[in-house]
C-alpha angles and dihedrals in degrees: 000000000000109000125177119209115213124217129154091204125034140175131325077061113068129211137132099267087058094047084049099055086038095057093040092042096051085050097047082049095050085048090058099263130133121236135188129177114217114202150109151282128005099082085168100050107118104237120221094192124053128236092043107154121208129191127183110283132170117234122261092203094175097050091025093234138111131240117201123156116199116027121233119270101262088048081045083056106034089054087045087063095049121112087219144344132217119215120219102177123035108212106047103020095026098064082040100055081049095048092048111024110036096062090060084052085242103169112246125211114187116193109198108213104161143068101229091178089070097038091064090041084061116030097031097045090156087069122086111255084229089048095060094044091054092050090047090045082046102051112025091062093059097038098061095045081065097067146071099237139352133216138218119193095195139014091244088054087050086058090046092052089053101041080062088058098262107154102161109112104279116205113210101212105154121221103264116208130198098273101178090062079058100043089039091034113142118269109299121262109271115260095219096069079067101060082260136139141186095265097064131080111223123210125200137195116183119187133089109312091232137152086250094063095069100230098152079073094042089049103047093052093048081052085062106044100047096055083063099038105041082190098071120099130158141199121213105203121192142049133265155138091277102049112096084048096053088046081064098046096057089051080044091059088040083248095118097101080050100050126062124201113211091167103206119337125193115281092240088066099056098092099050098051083052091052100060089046135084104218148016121237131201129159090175133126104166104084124084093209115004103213085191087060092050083039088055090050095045084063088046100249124141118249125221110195145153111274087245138125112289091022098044089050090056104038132056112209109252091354102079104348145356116276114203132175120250083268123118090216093047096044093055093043092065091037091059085052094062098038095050094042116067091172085047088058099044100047088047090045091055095047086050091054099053091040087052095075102077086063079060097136092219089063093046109042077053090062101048085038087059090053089038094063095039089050099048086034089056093043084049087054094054097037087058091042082052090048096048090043096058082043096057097043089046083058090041087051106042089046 
């Protein structure tokens, strides 16, 4: 099967939703498919992966992503030859995939991974809240009339998506991750090229440091909590827009002996760094199935989130995890409680590493593949039927 990923923005710029088509896309290829990713800018970027497609983009510098808007004639002709293609992002590739691809009665999958209402909130403050939310209610109905299938990763997306009128059937399948290069992952880092020891409990949030991921809030409970536990440190690994200024917000808060920077590191590493921490932070809501969070779990650490969508769909509060609401006291509050209780850790982190299973990719990707055959079967059956019918009216006509 040929299938074409669509993405307005790729490696070399991470983020969650490219994790997510690299990992998939390495699975589906090891399973004999072919697999091509169809996006835009950095025709200079030394790919790593083949059958990555570029197309002309202008630079975002301030975001580190690329906007293009049509693909390049050969990209135009390569997704026209693909059995289906599956949509990442709505408002670029998703008109493209329409314009291309639907008249080929190529069958069209679109994944919704992001929470575009806070987004705008948050990259595009100059627009009324209420304005962004009519162009989205606007949009995303008839969006997703326009497809094949669309995917949920999570039961709380799936509420989002119809509180913005969607109507069309919506499938849950969650983003699955390689958990066994987590469980099997290499020694941990020592702690000591940190400035760590044995004593502290180190907390770690992975993910872009961007004004979306809510770290002001992150930053100001661990404030508190480590005035009280002079053990508690944390490490804030990843890039992002938002980084110099949260660097001097932790000097602000006098932290920042207490809160190491790595900025990204490569992926390979993530498990390691994990695997030398206690717990697992998050203050983020904007995400719709944090793949960092399932990572955490898959190394057996507790996670301490915000009860949201996304977070709230992954993690049972003191099950398997610690639920807060989006409140700097209350957060605190529950991260004292996991730096101060060893027994408390170890019991939740338990409970993460066997939940962690049902992310598994190989369970996952099974489940889109599934979607992905009776779709293309069913495109195969009408082209046929198309086909047969013009036949048949050519005959009619030339008798």
């Amino acid at each position: 099967m040929r299938i074409g990923m669509m993405a307005d923005s790729y490696k070399p710029y991470l983020s969650g939703v490219t994790n997510y088509i690299s990992l998939n896309k390495s699975v589906l290829e090891q399973l004999g498919h072919e697999v091509f990713v169809f996006t835009f800018g950095e025709q200079d970027y030394a790919d790593q992966e083949k059958n990555v497609i570029r197309s002309l983009g202008l630079p975002i510098v301030t975001q580190g992503f690329n906007l293009g808007v049509i693909y390049s004639p050969q990209a135009k002709a390569l997704l026209r030859s693909m059995d289906i293609v599956h949509v990442h992002h709505p408002f670029i590739s998703g008109r493209l995939a329409i314009r291309y691809c639907r008249p080929l009665s190529i069958p069209i999958v679109f994944t919704n991974h992001t929470r575009y209402d806070i987004y705008l909130q948050e990259y595009a403050p100059g627009i009324p809240q209420g304005w962004g939310n009519a162009f989205l209610q606007a949009f995303m109905p008839n969006f997703c009339r326009s497809v094949d299938l669309v995917i949920a990763p999570s039961a709380g997306m799936e509420k989002i998506m119809r509180q913005l009128g969607v109507e069309s059937p919506i499938t849950v399948i969650p983003n699955g991750i390689d958990r066994e290069a987590f469980r099997s992952s290499a020694a941990p880092f020592q702690r000591g090229s940190f400035g760590f020891n044995d004593e502290n409990v180190i907390l770690v949030y992975t993910g872009r440091v961007a004004p979306e991921k809510n770290l002001p809030l992150l930053l100001r409970a661990f404030a508190g909590v480590a005035q009280t536990y002079e053990q508690a440190r944390l490490i804030i690994m990843g890039d992002g827009p938002a980084k110099e200024e949260m660097e001097q917000t932790s000097r602000d808060w006098g932290i920042s002996q207490k809160v190491v920077f790595t900025g990204a590191r490569p992926y390979a590493e993530v498990p390691a760094y994990m695997a030398m921490c206690d717990v697992f932070v998050t203050a983020s809501v904007s995400e719709v199935h944090p793949l960092s969070v399932i990572e955490a779990m898959s190394v057996g650490l507790p996670v301490l989130g915000i009860d949201s969508p996304g977070v709230g769909d992954i993690i049972e509060d003191g099950v398997n995890g610690l639920l807060s609401s989006a409140d700097v006291a209350a957060y605190a509050v529950k991260m004292a409680q996991l730096v101060s209780d060893s027994a408390l850790r170890e019991r939740l982190g338990q409970a993460a590493l066997t939940s962690s299973g049902k992310y598994a990719i190989d369970k996952t990707v099974e489940q889109v593949l599934n979607h992905y055959q009776r779709l293309v079967a069913g495109s195969k059956r009408r082209r046929r039927n198309l086909k047969t019918y013009l036949r048949s009216a050519w005959e009619r006509y030339r008798r």
